[in-house]
N, CA, C and O of each residue as an XYZ file, in Angstrom:
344
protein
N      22.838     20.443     22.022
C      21.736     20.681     21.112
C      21.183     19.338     20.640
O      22.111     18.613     20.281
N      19.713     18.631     20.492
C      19.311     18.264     19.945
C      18.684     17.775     18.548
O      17.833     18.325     17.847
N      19.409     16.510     18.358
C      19.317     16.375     17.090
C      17.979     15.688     16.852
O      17.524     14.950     17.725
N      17.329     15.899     15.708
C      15.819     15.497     15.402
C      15.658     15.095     14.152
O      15.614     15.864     13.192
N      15.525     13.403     14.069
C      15.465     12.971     12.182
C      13.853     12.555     12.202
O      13.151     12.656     13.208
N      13.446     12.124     11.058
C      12.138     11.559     10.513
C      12.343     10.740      9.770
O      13.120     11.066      8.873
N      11.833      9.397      9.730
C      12.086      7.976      9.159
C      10.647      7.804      8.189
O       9.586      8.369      8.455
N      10.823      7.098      7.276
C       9.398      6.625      6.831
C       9.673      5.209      6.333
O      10.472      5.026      5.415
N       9.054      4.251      6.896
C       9.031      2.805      6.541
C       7.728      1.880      6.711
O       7.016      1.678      7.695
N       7.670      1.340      5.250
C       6.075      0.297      5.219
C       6.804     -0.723      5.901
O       7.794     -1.443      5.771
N       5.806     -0.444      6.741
C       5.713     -1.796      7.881
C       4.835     -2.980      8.356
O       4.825     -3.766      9.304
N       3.841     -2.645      6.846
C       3.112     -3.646      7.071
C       2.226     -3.621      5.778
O       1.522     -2.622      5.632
N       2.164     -4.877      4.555
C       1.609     -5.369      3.282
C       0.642     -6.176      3.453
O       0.825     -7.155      4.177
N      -0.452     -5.988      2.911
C      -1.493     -7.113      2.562
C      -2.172     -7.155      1.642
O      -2.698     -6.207      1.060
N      -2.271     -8.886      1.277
C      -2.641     -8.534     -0.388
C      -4.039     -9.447      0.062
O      -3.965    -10.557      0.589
N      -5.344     -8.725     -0.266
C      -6.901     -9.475      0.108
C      -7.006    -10.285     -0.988
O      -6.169    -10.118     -1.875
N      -7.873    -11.153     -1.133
C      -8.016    -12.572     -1.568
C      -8.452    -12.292     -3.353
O      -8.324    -13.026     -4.333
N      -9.117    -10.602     -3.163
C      -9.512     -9.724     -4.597
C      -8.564     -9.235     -5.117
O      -8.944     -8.581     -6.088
N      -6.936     -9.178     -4.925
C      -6.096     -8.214     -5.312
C      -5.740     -7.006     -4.759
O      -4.808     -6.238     -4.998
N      -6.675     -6.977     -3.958
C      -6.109     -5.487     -3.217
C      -4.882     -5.399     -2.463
O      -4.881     -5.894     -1.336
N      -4.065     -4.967     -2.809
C      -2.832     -4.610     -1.825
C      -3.315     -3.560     -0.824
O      -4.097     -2.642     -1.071
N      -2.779     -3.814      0.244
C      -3.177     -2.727      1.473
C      -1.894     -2.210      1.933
O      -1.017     -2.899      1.412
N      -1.454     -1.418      2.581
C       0.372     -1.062      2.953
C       0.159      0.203      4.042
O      -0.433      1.242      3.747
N       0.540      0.021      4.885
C       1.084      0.965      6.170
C       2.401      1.878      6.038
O       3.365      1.354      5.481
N       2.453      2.433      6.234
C       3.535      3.436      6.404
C       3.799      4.515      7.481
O       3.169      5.558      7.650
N       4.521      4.198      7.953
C       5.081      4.390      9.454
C       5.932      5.552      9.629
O       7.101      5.490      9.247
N       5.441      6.675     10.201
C       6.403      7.783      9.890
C       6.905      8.027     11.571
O       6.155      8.521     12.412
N       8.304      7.578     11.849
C       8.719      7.854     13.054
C       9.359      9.237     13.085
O      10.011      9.551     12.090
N       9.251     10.222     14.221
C      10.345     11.098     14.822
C      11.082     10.915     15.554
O      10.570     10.553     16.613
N      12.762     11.007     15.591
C      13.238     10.653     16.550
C      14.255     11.942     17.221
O      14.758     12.886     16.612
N      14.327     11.681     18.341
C      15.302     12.929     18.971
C      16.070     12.444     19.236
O      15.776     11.449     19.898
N      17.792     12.681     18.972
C      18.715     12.314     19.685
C      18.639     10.549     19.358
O      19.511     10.192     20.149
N      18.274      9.592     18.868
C      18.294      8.721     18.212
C      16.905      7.773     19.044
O      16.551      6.608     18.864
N      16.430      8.701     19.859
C      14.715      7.923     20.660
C      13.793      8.245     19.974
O      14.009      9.254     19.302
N      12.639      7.703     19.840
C      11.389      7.906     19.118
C      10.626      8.557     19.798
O      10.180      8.065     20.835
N      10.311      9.704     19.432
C       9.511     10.541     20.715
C       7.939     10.535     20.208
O       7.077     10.677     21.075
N       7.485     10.354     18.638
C       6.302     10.526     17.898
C       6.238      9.361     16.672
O       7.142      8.988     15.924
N       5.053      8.998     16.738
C       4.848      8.188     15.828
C       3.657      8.312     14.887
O       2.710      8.222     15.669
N       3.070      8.489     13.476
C       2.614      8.076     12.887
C       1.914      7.072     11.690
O       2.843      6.587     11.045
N       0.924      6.713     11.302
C       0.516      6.172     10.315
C       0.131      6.353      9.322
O      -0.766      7.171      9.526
N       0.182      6.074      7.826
C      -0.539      6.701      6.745
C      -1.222      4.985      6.430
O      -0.641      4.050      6.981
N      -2.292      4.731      5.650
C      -2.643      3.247      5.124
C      -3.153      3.632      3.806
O      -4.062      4.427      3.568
N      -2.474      2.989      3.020
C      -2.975      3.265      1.665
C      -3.672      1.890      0.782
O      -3.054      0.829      0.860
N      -4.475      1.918      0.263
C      -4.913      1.015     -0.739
C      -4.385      0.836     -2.531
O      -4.139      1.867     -3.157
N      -4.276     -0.317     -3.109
C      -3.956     -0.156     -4.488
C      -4.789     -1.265     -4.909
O      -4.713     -2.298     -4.244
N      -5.583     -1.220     -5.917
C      -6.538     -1.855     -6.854
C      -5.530     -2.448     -7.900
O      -4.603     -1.743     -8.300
N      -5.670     -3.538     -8.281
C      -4.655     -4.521     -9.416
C      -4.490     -3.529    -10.493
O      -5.015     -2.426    -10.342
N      -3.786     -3.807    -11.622
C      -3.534     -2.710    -12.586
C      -3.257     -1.414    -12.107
O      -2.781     -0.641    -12.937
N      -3.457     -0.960    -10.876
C      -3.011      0.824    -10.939
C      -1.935      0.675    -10.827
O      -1.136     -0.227    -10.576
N      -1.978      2.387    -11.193
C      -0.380      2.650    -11.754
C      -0.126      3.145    -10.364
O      -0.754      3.771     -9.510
N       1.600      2.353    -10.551
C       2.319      2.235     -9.310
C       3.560      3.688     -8.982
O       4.497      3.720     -8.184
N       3.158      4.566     -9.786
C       4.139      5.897     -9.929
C       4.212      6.294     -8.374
O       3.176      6.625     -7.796
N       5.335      6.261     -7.760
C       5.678      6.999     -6.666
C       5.090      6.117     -5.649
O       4.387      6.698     -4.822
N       5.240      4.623     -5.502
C       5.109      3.526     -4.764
C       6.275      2.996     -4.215
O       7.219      2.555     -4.871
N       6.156      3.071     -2.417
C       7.645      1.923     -2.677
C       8.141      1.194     -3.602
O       7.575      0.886     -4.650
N       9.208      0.891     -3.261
C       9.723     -0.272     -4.228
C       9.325     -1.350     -3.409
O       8.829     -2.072     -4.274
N       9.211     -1.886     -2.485
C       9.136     -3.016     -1.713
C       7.280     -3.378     -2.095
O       6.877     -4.504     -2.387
N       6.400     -2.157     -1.996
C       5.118     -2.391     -2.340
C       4.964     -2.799     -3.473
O       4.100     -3.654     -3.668
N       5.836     -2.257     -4.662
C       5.656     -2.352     -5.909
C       5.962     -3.981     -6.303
O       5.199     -4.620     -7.027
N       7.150     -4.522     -5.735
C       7.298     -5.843     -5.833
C       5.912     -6.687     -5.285
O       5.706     -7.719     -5.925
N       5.261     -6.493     -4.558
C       4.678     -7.600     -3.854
C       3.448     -7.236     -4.685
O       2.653     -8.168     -4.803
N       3.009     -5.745     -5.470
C       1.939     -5.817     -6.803
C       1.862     -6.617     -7.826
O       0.901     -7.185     -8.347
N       3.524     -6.593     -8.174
C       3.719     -7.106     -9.532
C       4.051     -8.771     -9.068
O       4.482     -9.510     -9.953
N       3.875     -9.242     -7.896
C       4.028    -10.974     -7.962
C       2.403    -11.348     -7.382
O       2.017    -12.517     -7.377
N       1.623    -10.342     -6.957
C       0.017    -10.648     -6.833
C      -0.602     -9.930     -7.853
O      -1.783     -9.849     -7.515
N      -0.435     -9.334     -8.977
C      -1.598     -8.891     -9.777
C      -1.248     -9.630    -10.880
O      -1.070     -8.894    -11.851
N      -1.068    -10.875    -11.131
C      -1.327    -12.086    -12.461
C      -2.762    -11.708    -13.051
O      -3.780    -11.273    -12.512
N      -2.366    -12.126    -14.698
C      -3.490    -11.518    -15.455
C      -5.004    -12.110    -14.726
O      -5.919    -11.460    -14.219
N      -4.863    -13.423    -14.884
C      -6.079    -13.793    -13.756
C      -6.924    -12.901    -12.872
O      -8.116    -12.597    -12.823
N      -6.018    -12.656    -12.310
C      -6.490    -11.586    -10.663
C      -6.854    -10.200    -11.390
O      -7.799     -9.530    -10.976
N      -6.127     -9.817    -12.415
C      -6.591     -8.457    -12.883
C      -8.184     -8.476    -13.554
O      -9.136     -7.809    -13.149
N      -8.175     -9.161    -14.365
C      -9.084     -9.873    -14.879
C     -10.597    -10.117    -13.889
O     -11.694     -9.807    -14.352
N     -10.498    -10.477    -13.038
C     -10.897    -11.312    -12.024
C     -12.032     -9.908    -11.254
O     -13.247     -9.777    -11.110
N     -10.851     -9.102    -10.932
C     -10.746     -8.056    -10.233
C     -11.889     -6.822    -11.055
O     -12.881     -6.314    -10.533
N     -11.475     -6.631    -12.152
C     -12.108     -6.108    -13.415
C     -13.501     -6.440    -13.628
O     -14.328     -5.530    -13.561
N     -13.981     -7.991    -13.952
C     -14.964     -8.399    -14.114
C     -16.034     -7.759    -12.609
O     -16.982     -6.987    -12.751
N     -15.632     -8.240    -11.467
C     -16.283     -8.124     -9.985
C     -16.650     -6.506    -10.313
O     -17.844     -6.208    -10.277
N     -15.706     -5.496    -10.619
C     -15.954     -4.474    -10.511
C     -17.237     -3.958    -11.763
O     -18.239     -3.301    -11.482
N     -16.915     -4.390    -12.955
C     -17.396     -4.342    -13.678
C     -19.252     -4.697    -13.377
O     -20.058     -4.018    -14.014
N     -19.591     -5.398    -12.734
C     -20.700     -7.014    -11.594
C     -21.001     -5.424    -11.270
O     -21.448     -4.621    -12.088
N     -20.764     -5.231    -10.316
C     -20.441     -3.949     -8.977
C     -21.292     -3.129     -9.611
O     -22.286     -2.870     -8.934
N     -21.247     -2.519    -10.902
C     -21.592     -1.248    -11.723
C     -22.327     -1.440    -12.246
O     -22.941     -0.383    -12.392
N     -22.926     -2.417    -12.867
C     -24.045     -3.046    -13.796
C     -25.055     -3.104    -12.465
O     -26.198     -2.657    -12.551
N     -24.663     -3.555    -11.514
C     -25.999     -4.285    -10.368
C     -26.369     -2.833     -9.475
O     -27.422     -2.910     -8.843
N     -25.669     -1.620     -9.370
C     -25.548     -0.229     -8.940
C     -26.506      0.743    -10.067
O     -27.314      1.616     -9.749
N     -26.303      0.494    -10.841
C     -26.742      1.573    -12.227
C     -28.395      1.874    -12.684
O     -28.648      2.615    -13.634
C-alpha cells in the first residue's frame, strides 16, 4: 500500500526596496517518499501588517526589514498614492 504525505515550505523571501515582503510557499505531495505533485501559493505583506498566522521564518525577516523608517516611508508613498488618485 502506498503511503502519501503533503509538505508545506517557504522557499523563497523577498523584501522590495519599499518594504514589501514577498514569500513563496511550496506545497509538495509525496508518494512513498517521491514527489509526484507540486505546488505554489505567493503571498505579499505590506510593512506594519499584522503578521497572525505567518510563518515564523517570514515573520522574522518582517520584523528585521520593517524599521520605523521603512514603515513610515512606506505609509507616506501610500498616503502620495491616494492624494494624487482622489
Amino acid at each position: 500500500m502506498s503511503t502519501f504525505t503533503e509538505t508545506k515550505t517557504v522557499d523563497n523571501i523577498t523584501v522590495t526596496e519599499n518594504g514589501i515582503v514577498l514569500y513563496r510557499e511550496a506545497t509538495r505531495i509525496l508518494k512513498d517518499g517521491e514527489q509526484i505533485a507540486q505546488t505554489y501559493h505567493r503571498t505579499s505583506l505590506t510593512p506594519a501588517q499584522d503578521l497572525t498566522g505567518v510563518p515564523s521564518n517570514v515573520v522574522a525577516i518582517c520584523n528585521a526589514a520593517w524599521t520605523d523608517a521603512v514603515i513610515a516611508a512606506y505609509q507616506a508613498q501610500v498616503a502620495a498614492q491616494q492624494q494624487q488618485y482622489a
